[in-house]
PDB file of the backbone (N, CA, C, O) and the ligand in Angstrom, with CONECT records:
HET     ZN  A 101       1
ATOM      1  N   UNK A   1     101.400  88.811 129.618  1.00  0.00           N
ATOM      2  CA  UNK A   1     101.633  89.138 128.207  1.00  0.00           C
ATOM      3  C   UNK A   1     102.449  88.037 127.536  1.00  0.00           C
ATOM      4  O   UNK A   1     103.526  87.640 127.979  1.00  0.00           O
ATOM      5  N   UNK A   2     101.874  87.587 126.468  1.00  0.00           N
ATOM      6  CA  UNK A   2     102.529  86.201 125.871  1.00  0.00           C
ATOM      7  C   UNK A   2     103.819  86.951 125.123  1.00  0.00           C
ATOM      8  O   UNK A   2     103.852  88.123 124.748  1.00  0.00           O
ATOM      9  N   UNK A   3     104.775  86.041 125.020  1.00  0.00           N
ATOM     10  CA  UNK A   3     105.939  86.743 124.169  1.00  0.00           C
ATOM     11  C   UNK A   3     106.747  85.115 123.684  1.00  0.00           C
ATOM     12  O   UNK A   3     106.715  84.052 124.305  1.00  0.00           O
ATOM     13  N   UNK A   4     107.287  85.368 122.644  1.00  0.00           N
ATOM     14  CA  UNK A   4     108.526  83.913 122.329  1.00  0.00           C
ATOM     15  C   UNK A   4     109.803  84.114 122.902  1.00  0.00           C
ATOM     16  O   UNK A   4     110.455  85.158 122.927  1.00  0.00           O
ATOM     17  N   UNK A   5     110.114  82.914 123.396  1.00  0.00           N
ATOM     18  CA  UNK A   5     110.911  82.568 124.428  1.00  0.00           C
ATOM     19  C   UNK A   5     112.226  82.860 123.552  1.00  0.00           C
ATOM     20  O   UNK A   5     112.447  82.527 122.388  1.00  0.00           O
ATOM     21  N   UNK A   6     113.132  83.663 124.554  1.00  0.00           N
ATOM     22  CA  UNK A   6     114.723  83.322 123.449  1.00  0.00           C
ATOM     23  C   UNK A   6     115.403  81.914 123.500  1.00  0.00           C
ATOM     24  O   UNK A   6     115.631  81.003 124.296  1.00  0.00           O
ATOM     25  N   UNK A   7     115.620  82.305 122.026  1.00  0.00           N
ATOM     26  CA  UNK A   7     116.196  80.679 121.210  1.00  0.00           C
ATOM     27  C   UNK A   7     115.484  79.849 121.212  1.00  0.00           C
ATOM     28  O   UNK A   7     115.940  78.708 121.289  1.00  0.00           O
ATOM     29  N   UNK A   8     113.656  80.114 121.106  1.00  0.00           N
ATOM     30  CA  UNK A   8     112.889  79.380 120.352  1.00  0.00           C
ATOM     31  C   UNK A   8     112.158  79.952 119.082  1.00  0.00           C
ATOM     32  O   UNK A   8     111.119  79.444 118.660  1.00  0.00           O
ATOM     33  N   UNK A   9     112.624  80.788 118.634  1.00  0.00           N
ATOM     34  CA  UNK A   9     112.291  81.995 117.186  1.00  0.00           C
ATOM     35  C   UNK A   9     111.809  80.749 116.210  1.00  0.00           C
ATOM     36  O   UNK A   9     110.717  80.373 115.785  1.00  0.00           O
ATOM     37  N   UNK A  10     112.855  80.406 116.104  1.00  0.00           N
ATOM     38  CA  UNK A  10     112.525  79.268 115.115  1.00  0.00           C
ATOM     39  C   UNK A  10     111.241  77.767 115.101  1.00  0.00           C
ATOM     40  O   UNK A  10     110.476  77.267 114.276  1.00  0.00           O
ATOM     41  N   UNK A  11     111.513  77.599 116.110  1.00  0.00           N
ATOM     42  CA  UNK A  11     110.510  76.671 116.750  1.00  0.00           C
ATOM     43  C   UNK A  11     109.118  77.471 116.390  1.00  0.00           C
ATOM     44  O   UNK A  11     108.279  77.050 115.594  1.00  0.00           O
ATOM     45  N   UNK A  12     109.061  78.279 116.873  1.00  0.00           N
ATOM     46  CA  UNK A  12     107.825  79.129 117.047  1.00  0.00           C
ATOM     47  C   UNK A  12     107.396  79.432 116.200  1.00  0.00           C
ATOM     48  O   UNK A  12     106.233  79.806 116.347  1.00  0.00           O
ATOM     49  N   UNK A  13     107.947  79.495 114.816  1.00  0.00           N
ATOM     50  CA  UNK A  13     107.420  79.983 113.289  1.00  0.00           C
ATOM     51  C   UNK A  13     107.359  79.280 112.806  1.00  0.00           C
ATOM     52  O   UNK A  13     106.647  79.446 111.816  1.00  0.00           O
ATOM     53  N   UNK A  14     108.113  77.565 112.998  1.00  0.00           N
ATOM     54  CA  UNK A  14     107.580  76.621 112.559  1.00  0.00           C
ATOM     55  C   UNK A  14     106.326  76.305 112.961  1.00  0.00           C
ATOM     56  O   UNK A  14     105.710  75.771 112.039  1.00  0.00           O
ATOM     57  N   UNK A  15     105.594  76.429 114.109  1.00  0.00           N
ATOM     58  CA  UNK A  15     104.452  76.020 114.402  1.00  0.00           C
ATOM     59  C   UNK A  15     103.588  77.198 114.038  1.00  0.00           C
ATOM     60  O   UNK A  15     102.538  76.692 113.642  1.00  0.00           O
ATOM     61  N   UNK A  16     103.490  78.468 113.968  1.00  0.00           N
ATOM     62  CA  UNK A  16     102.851  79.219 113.397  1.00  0.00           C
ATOM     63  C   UNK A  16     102.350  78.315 112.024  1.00  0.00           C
ATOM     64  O   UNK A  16     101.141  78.152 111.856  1.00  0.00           O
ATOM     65  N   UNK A  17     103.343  77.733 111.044  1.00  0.00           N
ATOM     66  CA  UNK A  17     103.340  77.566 109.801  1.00  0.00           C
ATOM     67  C   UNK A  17     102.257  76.497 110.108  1.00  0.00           C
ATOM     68  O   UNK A  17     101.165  76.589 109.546  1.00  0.00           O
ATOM     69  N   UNK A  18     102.518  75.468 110.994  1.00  0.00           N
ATOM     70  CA  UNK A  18     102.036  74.540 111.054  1.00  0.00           C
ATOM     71  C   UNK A  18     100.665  74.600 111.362  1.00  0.00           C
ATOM     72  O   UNK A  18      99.984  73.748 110.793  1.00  0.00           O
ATOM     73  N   UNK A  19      99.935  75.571 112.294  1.00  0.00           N
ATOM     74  CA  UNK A  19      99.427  75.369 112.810  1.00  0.00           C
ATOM     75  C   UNK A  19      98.281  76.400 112.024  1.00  0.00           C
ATOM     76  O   UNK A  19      97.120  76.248 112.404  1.00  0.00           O
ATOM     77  N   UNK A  20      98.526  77.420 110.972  1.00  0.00           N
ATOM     78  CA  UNK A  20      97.800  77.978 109.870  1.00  0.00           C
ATOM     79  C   UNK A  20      97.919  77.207 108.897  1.00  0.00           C
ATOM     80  O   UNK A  20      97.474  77.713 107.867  1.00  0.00           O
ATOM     81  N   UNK A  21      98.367  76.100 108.763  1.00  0.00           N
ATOM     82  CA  UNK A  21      98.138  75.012 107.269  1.00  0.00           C
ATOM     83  C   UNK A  21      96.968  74.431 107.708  1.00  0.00           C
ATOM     84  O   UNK A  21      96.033  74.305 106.916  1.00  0.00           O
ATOM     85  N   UNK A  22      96.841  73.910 109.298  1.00  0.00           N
ATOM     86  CA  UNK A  22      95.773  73.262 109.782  1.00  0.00           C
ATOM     87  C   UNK A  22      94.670  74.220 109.823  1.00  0.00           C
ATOM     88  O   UNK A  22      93.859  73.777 109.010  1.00  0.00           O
ATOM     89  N   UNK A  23      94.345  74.969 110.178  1.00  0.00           N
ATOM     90  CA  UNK A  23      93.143  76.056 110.331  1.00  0.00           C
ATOM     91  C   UNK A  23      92.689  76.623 109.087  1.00  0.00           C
ATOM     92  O   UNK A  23      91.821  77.483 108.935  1.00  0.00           O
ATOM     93  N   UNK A  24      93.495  75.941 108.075  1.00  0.00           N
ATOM     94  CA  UNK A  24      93.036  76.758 106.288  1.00  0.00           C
ATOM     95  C   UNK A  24      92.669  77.970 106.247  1.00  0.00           C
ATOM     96  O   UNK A  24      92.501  78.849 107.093  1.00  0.00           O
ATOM     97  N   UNK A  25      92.522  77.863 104.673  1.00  0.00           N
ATOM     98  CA  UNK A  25      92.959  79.259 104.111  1.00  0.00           C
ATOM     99  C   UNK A  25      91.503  80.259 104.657  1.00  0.00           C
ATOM    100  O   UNK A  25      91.452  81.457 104.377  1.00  0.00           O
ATOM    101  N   UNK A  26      90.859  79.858 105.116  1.00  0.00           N
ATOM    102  CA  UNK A  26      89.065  80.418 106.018  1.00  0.00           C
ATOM    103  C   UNK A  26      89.740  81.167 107.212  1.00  0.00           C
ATOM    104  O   UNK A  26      89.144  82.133 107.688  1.00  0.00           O
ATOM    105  N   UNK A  27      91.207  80.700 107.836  1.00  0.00           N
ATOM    106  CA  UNK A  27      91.407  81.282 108.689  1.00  0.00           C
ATOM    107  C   UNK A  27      92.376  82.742 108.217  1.00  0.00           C
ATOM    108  O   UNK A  27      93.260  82.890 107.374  1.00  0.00           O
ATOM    109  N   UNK A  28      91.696  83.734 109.250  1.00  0.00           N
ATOM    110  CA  UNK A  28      92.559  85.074 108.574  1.00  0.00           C
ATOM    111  C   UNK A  28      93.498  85.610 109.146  1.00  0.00           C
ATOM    112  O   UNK A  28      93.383  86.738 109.624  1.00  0.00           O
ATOM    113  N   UNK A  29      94.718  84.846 109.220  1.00  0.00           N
ATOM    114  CA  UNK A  29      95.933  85.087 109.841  1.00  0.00           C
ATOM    115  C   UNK A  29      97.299  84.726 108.877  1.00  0.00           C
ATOM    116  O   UNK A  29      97.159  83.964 107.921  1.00  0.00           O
ATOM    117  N   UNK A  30      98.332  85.193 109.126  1.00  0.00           N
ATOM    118  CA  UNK A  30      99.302  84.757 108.437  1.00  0.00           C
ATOM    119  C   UNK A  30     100.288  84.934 108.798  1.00  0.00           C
ATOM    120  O   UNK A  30     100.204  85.798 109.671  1.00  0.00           O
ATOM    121  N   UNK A  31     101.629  84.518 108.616  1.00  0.00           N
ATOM    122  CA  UNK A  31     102.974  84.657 109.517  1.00  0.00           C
ATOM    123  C   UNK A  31     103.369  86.074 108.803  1.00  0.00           C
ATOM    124  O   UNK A  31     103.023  86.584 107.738  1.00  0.00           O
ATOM    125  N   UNK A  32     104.124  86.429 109.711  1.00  0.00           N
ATOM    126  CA  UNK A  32     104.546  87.500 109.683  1.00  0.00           C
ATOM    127  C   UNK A  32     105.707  88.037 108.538  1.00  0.00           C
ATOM    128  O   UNK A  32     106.850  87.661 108.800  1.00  0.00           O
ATOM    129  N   UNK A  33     105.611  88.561 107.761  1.00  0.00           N
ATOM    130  CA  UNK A  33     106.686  89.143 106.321  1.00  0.00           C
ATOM    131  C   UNK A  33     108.067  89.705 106.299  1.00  0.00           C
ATOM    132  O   UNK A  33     109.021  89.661 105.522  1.00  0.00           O
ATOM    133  N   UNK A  34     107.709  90.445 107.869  1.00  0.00           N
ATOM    134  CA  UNK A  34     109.123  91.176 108.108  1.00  0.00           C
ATOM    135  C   UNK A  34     109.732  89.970 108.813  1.00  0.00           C
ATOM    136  O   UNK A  34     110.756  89.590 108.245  1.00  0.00           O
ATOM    137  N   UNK A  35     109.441  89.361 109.735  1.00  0.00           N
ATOM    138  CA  UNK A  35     110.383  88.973 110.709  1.00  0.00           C
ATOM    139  C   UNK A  35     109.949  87.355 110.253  1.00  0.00           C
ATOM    140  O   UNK A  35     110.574  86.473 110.844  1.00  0.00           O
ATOM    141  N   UNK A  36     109.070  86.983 109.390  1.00  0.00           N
ATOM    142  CA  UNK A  36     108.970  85.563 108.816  1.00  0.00           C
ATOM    143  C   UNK A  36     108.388  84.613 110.371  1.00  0.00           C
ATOM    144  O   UNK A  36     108.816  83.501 110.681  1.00  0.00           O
ATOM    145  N   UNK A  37     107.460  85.320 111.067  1.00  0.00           N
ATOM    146  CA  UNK A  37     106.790  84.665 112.008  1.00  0.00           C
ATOM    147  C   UNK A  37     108.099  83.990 113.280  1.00  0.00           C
ATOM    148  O   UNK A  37     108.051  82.865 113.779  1.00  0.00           O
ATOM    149  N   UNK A  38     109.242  85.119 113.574  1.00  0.00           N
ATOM    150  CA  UNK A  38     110.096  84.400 114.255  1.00  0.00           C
ATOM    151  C   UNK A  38     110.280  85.579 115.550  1.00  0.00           C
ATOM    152  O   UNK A  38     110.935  85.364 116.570  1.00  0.00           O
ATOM    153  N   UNK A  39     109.591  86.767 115.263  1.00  0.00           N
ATOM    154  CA  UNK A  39     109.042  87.810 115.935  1.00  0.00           C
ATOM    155  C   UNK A  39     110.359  88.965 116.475  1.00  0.00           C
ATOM    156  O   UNK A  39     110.240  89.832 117.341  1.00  0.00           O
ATOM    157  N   UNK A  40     111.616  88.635 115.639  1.00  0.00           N
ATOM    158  CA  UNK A  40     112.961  89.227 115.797  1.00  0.00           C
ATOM    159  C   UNK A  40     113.472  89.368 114.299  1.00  0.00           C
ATOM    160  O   UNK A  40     113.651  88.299 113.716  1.00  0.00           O
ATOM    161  N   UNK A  41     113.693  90.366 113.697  1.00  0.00           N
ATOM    162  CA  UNK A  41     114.371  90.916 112.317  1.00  0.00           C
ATOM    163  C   UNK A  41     116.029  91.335 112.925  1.00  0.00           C
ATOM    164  O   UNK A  41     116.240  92.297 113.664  1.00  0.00           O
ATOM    165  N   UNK A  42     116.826  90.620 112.550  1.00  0.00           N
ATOM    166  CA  UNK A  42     118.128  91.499 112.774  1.00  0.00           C
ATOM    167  C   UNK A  42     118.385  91.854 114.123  1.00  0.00           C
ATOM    168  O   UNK A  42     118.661  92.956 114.596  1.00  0.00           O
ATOM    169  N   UNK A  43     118.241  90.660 114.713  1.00  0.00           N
ATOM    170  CA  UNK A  43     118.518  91.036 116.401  1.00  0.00           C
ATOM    171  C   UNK A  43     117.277  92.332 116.959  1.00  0.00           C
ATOM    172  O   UNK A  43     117.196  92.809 118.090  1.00  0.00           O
ATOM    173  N   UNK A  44     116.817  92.507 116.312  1.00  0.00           N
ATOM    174  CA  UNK A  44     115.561  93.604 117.073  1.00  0.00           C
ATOM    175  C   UNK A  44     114.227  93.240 117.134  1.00  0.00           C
ATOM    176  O   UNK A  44     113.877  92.298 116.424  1.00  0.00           O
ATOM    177  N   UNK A  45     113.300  93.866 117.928  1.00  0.00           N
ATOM    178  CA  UNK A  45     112.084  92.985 118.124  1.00  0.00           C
ATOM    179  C   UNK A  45     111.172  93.871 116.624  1.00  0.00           C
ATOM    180  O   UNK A  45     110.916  95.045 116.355  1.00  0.00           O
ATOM    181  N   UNK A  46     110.956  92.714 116.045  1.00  0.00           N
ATOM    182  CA  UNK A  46     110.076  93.011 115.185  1.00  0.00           C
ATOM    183  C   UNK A  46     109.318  94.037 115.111  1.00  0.00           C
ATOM    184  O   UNK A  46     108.528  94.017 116.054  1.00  0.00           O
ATOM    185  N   UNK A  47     109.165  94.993 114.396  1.00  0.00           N
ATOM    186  CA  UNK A  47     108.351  95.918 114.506  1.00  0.00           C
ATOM    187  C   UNK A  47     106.970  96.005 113.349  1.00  0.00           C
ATOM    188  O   UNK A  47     106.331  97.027 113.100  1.00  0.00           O
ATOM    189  N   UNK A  48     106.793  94.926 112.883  1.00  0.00           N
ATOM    190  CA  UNK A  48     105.549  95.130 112.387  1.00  0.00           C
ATOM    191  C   UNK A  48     104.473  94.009 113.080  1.00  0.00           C
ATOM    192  O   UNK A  48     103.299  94.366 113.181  1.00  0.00           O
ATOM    193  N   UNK A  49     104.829  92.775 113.515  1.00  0.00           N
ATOM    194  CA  UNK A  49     103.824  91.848 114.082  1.00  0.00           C
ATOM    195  C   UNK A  49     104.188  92.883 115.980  1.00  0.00           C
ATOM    196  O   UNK A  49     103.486  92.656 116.965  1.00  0.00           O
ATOM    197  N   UNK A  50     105.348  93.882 115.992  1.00  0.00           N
ATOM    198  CA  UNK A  50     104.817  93.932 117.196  1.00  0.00           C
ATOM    199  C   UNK A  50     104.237  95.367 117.460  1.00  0.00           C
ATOM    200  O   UNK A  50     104.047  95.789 118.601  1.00  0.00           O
ATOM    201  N   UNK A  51     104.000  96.003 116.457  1.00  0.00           N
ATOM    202  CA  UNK A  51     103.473  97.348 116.683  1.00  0.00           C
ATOM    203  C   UNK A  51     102.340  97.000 117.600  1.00  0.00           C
ATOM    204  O   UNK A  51     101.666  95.970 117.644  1.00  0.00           O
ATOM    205  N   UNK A  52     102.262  98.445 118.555  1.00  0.00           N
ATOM    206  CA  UNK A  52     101.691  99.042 119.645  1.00  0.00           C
ATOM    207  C   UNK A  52     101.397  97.574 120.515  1.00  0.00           C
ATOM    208  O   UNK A  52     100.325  97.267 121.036  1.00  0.00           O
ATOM    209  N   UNK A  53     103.111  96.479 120.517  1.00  0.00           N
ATOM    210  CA  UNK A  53     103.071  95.515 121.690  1.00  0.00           C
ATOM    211  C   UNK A  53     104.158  96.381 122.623  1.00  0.00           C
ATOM    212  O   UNK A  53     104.869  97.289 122.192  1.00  0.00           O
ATOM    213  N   UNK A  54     104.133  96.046 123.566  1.00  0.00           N
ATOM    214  CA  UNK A  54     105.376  95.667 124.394  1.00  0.00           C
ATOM    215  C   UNK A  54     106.560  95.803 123.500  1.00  0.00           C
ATOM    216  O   UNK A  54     106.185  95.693 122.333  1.00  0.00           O
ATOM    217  N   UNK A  55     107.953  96.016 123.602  1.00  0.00           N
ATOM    218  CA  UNK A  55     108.720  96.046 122.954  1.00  0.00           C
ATOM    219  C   UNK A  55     109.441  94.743 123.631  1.00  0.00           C
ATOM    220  O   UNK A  55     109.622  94.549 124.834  1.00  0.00           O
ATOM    221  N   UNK A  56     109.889  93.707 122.277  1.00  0.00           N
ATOM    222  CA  UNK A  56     110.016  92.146 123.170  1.00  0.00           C
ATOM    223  C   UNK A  56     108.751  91.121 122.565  1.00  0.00           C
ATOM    224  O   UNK A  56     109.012  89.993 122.147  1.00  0.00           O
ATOM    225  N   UNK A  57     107.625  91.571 122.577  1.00  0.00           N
ATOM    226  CA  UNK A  57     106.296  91.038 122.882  1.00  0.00           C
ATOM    227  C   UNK A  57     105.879  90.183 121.286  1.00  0.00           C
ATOM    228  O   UNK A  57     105.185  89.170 121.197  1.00  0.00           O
ATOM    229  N   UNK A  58     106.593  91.012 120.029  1.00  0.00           N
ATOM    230  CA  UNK A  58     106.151  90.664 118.535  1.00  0.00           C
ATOM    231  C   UNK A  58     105.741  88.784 118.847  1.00  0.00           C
ATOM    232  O   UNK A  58     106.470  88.040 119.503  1.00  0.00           O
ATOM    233  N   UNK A  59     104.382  88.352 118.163  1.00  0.00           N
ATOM    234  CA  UNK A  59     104.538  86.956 118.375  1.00  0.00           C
ATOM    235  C   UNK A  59     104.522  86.543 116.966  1.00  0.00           C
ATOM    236  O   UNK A  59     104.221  85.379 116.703  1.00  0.00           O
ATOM    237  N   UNK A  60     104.857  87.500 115.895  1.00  0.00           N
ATOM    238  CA  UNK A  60     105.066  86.703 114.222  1.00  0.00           C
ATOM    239  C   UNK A  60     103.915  86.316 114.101  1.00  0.00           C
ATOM    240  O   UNK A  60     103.783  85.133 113.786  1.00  0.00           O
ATOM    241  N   UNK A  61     102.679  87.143 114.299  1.00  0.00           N
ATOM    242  CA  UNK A  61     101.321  86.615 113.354  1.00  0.00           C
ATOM    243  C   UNK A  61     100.733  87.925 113.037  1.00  0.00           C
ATOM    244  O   UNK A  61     100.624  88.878 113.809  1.00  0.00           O
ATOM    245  N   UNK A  62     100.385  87.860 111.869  1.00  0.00           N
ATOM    246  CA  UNK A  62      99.287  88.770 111.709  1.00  0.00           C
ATOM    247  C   UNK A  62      98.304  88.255 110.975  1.00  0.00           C
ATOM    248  O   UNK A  62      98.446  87.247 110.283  1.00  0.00           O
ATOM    249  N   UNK A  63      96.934  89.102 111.108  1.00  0.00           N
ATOM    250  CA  UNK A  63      95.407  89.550 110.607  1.00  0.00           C
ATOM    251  C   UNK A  63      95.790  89.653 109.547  1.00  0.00           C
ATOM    252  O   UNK A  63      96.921  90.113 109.387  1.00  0.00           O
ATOM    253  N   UNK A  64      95.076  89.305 108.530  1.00  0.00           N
ATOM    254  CA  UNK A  64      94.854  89.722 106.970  1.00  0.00           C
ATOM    255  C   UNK A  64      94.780  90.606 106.462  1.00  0.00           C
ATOM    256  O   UNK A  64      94.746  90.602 105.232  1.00  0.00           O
ATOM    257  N   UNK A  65      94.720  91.812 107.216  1.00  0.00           N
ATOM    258  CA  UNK A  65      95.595  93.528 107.087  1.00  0.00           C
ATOM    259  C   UNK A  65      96.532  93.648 107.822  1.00  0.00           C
ATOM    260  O   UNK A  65      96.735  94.804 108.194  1.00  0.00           O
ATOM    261  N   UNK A  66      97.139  92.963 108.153  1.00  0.00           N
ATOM    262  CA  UNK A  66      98.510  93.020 108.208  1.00  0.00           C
ATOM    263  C   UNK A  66      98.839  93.456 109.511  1.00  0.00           C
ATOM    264  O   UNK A  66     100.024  93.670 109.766  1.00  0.00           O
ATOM    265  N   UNK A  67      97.950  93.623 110.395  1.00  0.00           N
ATOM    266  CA  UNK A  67      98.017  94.409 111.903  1.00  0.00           C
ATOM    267  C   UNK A  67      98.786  93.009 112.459  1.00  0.00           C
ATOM    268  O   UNK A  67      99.084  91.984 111.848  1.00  0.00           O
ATOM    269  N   UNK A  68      98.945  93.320 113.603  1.00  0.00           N
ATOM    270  CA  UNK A  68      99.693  92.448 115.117  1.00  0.00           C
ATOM    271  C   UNK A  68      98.320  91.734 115.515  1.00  0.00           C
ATOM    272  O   UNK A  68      97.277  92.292 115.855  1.00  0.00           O
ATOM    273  N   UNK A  69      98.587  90.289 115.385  1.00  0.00           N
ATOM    274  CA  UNK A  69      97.642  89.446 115.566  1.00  0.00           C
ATOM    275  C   UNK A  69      97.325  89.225 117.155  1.00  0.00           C
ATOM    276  O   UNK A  69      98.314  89.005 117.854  1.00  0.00           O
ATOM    277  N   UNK A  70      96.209  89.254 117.719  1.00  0.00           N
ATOM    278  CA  UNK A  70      95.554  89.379 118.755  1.00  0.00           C
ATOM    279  C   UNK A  70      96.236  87.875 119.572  1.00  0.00           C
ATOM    280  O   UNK A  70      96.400  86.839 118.927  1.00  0.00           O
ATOM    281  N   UNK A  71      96.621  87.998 121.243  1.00  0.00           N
ATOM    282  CA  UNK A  71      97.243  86.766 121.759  1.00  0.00           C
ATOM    283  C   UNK A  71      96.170  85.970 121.441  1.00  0.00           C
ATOM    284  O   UNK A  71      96.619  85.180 120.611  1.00  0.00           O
ATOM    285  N   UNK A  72      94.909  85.704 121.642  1.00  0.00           N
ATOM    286  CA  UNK A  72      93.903  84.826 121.247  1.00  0.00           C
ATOM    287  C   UNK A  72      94.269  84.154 120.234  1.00  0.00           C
ATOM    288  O   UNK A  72      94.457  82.942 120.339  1.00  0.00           O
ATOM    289  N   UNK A  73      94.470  84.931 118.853  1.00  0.00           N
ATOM    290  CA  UNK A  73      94.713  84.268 117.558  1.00  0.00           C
ATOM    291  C   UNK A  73      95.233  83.271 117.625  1.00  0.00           C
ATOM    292  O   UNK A  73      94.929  82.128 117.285  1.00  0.00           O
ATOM    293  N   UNK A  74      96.724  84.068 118.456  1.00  0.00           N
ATOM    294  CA  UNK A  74      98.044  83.391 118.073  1.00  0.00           C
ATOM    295  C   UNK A  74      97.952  81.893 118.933  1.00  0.00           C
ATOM    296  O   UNK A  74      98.620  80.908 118.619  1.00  0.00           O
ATOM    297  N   UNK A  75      97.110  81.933 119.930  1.00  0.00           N
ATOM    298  CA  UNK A  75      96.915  80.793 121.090  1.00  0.00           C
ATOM    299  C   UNK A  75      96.274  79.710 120.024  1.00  0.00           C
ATOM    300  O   UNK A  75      96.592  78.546 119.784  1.00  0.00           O
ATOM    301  N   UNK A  76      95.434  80.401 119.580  1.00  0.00           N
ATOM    302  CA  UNK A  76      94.493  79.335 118.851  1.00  0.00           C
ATOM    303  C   UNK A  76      94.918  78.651 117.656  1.00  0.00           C
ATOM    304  O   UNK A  76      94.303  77.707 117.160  1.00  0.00           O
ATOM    305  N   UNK A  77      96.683  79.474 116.907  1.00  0.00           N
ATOM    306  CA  UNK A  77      97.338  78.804 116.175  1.00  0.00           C
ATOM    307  C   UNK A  77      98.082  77.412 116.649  1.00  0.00           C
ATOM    308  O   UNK A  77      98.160  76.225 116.333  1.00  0.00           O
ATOM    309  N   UNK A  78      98.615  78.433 117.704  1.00  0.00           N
ATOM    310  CA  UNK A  78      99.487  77.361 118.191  1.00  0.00           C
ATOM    311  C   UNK A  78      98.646  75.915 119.042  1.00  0.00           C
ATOM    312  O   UNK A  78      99.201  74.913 119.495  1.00  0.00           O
ATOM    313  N   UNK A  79      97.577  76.158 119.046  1.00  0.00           N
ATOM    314  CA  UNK A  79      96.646  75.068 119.741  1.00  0.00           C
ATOM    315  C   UNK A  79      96.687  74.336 118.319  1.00  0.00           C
ATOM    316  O   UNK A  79      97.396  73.332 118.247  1.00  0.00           O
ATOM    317  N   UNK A  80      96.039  74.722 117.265  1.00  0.00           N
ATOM    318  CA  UNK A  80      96.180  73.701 116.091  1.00  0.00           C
ATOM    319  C   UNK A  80      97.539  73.276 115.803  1.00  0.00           C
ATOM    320  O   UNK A  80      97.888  72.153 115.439  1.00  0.00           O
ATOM    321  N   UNK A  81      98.266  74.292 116.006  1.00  0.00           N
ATOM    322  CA  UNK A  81      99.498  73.266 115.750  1.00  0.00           C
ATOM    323  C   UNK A  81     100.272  72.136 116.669  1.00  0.00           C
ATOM    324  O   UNK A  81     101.217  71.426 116.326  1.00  0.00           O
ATOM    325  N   UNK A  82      99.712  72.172 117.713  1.00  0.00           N
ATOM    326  CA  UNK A  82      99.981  70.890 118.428  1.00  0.00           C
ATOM    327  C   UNK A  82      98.955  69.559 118.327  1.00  0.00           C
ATOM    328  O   UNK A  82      99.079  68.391 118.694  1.00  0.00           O
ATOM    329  N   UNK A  83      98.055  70.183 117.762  1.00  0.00           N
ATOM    330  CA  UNK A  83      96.455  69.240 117.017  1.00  0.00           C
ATOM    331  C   UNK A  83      97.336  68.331 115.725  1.00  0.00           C
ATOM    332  O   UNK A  83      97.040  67.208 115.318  1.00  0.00           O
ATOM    333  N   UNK A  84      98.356  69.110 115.308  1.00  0.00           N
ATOM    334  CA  UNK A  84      98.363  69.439 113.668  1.00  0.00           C
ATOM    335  C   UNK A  84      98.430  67.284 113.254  1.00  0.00           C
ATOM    336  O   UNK A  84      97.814  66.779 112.315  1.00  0.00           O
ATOM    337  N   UNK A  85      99.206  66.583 114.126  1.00  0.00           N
ATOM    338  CA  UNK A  85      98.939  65.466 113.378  1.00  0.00           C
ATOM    339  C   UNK A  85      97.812  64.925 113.523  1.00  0.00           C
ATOM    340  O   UNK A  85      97.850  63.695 113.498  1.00  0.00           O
ATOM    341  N   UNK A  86      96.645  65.468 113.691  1.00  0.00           N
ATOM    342  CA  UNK A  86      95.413  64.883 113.946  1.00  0.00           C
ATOM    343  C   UNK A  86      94.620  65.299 112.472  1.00  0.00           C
ATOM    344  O   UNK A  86      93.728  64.625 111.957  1.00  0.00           O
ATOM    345  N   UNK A  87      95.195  66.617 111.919  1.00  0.00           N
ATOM    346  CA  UNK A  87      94.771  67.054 110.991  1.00  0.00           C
ATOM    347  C   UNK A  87      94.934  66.710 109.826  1.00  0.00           C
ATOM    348  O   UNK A  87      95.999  66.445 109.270  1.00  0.00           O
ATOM    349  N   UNK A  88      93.488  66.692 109.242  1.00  0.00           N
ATOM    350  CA  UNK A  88      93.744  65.836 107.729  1.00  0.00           C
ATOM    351  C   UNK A  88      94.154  66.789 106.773  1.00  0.00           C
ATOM    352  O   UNK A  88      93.098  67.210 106.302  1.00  0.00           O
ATOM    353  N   UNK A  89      95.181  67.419 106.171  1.00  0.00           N
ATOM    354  CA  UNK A  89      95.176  68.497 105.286  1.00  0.00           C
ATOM    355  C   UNK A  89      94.997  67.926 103.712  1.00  0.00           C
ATOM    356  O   UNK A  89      95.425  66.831 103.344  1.00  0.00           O
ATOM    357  N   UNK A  90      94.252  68.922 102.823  1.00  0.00           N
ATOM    358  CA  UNK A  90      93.641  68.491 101.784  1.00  0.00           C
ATOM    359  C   UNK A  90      95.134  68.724 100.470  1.00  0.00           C
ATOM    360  O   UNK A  90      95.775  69.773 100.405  1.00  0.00           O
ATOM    361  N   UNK A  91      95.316  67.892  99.857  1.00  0.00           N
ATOM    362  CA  UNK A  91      96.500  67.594  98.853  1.00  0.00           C
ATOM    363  C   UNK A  91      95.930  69.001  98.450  1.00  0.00           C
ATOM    364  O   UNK A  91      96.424  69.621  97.509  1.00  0.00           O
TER     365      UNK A  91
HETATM  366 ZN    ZN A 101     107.078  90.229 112.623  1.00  0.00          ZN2+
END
């Protein structure tokens, strides 16, 4: 079960960001509102990117209804975002 590492919250929502700028707006995911894609609100595990996860597990992405984004997704963000300087993003 994928989960973000403690005291990389931040790291990790930066590349969320990064890595949905690269996959454009075609892709239907988005960082997370409550916990701002860092998968912890107020010292607690997120409870909207982590509903019906693991408690711990929130990875700060969601689907374009707003559900807990599938580990696939989130793999395939974070794969573009290590792509991301390869990526040409459009002004
Ligand atoms: Zn969240």
């Amino acid at each position: 079960m994928m989960h973000i590492t403690y005291g990389t919250e931040r790291e990790h929502a930066a590349a969320l960001r990064r890595g949905l700028q690269c996959l454009g707006k075609e892709f239907l995911a988005e960082v997370c509102w409550w916990c701002d894609g860092t998968g912890t609100r107020e010292f607690e595990c997120c409870s909207v990117c982590g509903k019906g996860r693991p408690y711990g597990t929130a990875l700060g992405l969601l689907t374009s209804d707003s559900r807990p984004a599938p580990e696939s997704v989130v793999n395939q963000v974070l794969v573009a975002s290590e792509r991301a300087r390869l990526c040409i993003v459009a002004p």
